[in-house]
C-alpha positions as YAML, in Angstrom:
chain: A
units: angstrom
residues:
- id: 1
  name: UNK
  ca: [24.63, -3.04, 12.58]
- id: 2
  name: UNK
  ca: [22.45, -4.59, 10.56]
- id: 3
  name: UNK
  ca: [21.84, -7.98, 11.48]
- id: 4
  name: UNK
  ca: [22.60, -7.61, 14.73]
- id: 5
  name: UNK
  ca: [19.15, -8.91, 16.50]
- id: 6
  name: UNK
  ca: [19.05, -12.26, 13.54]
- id: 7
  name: UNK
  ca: [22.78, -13.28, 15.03]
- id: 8
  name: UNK
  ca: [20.81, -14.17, 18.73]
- id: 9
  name: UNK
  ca: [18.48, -16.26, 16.87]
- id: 10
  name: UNK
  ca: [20.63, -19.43, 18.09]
- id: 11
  name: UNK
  ca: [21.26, -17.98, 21.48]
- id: 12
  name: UNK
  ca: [23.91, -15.89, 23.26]
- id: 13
  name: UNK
  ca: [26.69, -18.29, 23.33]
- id: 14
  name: UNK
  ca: [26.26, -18.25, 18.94]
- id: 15
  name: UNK
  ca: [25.75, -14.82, 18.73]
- id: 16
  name: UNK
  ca: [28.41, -13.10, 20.75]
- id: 17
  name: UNK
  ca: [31.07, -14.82, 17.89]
- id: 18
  name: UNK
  ca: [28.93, -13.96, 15.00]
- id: 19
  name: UNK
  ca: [28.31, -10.35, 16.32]
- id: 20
  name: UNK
  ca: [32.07, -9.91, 16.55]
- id: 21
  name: UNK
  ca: [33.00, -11.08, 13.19]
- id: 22
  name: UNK
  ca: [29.91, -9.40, 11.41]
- id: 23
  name: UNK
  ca: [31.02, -5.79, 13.15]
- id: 24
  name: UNK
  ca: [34.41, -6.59, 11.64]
- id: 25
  name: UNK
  ca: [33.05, -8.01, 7.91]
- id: 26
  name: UNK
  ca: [30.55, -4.52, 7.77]
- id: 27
  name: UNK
  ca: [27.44, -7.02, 8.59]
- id: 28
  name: UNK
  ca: [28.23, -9.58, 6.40]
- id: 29
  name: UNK
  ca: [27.76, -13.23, 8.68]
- id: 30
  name: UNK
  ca: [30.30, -16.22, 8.62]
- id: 31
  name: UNK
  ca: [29.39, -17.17, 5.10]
- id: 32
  name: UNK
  ca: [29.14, -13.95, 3.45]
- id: 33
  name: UNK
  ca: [25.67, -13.14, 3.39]
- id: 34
  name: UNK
  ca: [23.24, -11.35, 5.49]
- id: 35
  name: UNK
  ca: [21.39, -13.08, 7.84]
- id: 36
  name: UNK
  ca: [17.48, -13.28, 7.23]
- id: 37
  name: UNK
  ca: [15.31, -11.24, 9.24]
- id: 38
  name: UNK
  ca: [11.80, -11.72, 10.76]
- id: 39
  name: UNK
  ca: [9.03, -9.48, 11.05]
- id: 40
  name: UNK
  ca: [8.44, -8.59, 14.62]
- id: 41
  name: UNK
  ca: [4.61, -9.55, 14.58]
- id: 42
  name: UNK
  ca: [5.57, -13.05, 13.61]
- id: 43
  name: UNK
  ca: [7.25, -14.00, 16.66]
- id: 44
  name: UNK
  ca: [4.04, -13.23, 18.60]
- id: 45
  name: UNK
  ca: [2.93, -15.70, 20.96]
- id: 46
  name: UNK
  ca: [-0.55, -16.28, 21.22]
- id: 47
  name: UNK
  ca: [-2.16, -15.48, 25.22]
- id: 48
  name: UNK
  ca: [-2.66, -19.46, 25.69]
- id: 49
  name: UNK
  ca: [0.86, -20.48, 25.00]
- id: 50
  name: UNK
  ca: [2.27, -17.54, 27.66]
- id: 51
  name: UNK
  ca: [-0.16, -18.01, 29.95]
- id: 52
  name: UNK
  ca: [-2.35, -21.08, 29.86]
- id: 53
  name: UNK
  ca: [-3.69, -20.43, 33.43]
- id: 54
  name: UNK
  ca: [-5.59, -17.07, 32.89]
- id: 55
  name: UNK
  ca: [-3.86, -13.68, 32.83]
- id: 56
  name: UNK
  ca: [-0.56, -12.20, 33.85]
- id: 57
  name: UNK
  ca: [-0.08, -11.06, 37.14]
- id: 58
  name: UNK
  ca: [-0.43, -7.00, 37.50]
- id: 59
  name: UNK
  ca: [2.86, -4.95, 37.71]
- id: 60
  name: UNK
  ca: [3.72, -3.07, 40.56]
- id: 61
  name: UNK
  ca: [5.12, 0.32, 40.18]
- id: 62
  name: UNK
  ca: [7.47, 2.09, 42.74]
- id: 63
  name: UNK
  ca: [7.42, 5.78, 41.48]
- id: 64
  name: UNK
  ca: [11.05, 5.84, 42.10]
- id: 65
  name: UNK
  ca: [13.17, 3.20, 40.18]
- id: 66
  name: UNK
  ca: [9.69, 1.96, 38.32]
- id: 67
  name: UNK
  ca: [7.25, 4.16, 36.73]
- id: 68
  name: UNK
  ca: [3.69, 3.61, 35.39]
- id: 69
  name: UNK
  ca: [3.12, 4.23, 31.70]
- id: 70
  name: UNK
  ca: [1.29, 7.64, 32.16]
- id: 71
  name: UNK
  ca: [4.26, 9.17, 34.32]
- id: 72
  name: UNK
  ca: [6.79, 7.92, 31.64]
- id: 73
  name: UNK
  ca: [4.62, 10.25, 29.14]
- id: 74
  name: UNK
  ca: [4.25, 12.71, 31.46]
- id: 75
  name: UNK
  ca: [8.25, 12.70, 32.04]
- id: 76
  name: UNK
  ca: [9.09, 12.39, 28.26]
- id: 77
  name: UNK
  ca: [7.36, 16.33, 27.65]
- id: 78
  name: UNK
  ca: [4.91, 14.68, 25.08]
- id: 79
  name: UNK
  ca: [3.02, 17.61, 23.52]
- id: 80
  name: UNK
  ca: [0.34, 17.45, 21.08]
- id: 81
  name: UNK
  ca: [-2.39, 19.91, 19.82]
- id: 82
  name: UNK
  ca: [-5.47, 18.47, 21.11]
- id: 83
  name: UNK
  ca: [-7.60, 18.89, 17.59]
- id: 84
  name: UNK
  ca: [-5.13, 17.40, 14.83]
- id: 85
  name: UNK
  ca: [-6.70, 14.71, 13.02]
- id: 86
  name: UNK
  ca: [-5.44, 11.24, 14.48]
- id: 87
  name: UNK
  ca: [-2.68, 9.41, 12.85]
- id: 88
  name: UNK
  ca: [-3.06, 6.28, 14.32]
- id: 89
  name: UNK
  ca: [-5.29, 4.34, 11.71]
- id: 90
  name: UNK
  ca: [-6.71, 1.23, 12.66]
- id: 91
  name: UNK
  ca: [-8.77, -0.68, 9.47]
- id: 92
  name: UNK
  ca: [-10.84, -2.78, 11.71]
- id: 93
  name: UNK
  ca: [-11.86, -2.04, 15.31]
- id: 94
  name: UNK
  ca: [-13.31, -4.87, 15.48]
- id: 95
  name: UNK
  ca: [-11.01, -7.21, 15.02]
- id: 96
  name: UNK
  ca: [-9.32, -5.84, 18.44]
- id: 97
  name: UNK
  ca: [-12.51, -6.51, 20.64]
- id: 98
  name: UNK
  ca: [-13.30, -9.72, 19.37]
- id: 99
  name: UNK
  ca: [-10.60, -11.78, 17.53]
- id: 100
  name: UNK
  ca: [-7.25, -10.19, 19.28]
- id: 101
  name: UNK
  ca: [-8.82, -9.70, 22.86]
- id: 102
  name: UNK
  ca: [-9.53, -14.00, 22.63]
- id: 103
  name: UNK
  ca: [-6.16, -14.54, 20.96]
- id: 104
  name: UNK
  ca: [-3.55, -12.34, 21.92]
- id: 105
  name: UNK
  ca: [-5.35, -10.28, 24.77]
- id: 106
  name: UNK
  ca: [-5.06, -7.11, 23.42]
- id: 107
  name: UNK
  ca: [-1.25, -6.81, 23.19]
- id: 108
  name: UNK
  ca: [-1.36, -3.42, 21.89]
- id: 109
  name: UNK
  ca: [-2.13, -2.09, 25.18]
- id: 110
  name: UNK
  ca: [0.47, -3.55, 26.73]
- id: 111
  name: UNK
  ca: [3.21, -3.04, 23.65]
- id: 112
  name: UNK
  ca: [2.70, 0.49, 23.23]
- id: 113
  name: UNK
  ca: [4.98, 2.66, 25.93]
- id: 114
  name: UNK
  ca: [2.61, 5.41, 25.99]
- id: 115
  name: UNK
  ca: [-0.70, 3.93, 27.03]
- id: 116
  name: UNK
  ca: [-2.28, 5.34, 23.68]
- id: 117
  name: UNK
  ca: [-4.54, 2.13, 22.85]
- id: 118
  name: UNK
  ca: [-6.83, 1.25, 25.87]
- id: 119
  name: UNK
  ca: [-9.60, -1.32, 25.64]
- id: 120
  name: UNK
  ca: [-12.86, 0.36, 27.31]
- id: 121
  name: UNK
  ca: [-16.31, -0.47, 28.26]
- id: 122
  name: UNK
  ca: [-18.98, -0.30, 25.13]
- id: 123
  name: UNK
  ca: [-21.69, 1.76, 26.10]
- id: 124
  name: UNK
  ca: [-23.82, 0.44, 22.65]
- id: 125
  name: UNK
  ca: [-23.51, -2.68, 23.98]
- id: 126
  name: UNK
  ca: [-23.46, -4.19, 27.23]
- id: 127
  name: UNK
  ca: [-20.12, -6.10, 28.57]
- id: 128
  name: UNK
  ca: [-18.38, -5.83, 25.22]
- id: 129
  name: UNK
  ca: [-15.08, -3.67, 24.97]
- id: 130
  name: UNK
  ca: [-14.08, -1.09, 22.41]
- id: 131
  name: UNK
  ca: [-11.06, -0.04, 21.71]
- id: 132
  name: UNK
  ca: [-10.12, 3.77, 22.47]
- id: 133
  name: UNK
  ca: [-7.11, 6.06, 21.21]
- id: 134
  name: UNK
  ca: [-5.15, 7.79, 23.40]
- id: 135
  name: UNK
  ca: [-3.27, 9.81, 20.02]
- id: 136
  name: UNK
  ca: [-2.14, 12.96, 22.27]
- id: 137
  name: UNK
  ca: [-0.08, 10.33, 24.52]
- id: 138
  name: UNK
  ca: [1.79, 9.02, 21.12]
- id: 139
  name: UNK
  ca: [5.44, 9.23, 22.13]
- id: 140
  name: UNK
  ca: [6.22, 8.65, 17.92]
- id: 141
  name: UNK
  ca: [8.30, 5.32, 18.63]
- id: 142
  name: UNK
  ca: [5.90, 3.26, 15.42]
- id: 143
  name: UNK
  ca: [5.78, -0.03, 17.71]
- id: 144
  name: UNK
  ca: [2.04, -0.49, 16.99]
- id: 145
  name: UNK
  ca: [2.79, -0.05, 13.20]
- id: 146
  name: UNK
  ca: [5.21, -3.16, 13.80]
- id: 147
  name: UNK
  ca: [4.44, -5.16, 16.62]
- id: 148
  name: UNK
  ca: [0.63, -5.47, 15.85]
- id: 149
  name: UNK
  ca: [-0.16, -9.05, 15.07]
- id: 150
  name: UNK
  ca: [-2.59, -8.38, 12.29]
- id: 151
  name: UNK
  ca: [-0.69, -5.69, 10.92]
- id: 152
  name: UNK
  ca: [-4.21, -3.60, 11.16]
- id: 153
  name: UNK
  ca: [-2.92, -0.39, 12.85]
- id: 154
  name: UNK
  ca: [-0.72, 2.35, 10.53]
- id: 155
  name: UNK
  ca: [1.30, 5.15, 12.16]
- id: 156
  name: UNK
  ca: [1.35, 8.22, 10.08]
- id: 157
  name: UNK
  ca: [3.21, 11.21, 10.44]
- id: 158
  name: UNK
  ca: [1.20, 13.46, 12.77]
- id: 159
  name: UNK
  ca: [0.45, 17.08, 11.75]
- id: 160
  name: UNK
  ca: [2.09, 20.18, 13.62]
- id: 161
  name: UNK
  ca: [6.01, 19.53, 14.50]
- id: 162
  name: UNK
  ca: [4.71, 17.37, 18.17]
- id: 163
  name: UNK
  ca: [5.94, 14.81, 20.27]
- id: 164
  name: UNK
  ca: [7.93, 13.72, 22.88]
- id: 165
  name: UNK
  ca: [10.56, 16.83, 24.31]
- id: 166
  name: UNK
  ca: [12.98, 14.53, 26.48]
- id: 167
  name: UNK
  ca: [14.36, 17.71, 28.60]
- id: 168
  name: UNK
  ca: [12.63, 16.11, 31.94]
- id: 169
  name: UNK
  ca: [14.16, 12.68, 31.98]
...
């Protein structure tokens, strides 16, 4: 349905009539028109206005109910050859150790379901972070191509027919 996420714009109580009468209309809203859509990156909330007292608390992870990002890769059969060229671009690595990591705190490892973009220790130059890609943990789901607040990381099609092989789950 296609405007089925811009109907809860105003909140449940709005959206539950609008969502009935656009799946009758074929996605056309109360007025006749389709409702305007945002880009996901643009709703981003910067760290200070989530947070304002320091970081989130860590998540806890059961093994049973709750899993870990690594075990949900694990589980989803994720295969990649380990020597295909990368196709996760990002234009500026920079821009995620210094201007995202102050802003948004590095959403992109928290965003991506696979634990593919990490933020690690820079050996070149002492207590600065670089940012590392995880590519063979990629489950193909393009949330960093969309969610990324400065639109600096591109998902390509990777080479060789891998991915995610959800017989496990």
């Amino acid at each position: 349905m296609r405007n089925f996420h811009q109907a809860f714009d105003g909140g449940l109580w709005q959206a539950l009539p609008r969502t009935g009468f656009q799946m009758y209309f074929g996605g056309r809203d109360l007025l006749g028109d389709r409702l305007k859509g945002h880009a996901s990156h643009e709703r981003m909330r910067k760290l200070a206005e989530v947070h304002p007292n320091g970081k989130p608390a860590p998540r806890r992870f059961d093994g049973t109910l709750t899993f870990d990002k690594l075990a949900d890769v694990y589980l989803s059969g994720t295969m990649h050859d380990e020597d295909q060229p990368v196709h996760l671009v990002v234009a500026d690595t920079s821009v995620c150790a210094t201007k995202c990591r102050e802003e948004y705190g590095n959403p992109c490892q928290h965003f991506c379901p696979a634990s593919v973009y990490e933020m690690v220790a820079d050996d070149t130059k002492p207590g600065a972070l670089k940012l590392q890609i995880n590519a063979s943990n990629c489950v193909h789901c393009k949330t960093c191509d969309i969610a990324d607040p400065y639109q600096i990381i591109t998902w390509t099609t990777p080479e060789g027919g891998g991915g995610p092989n959800y017989k496990q789950l």
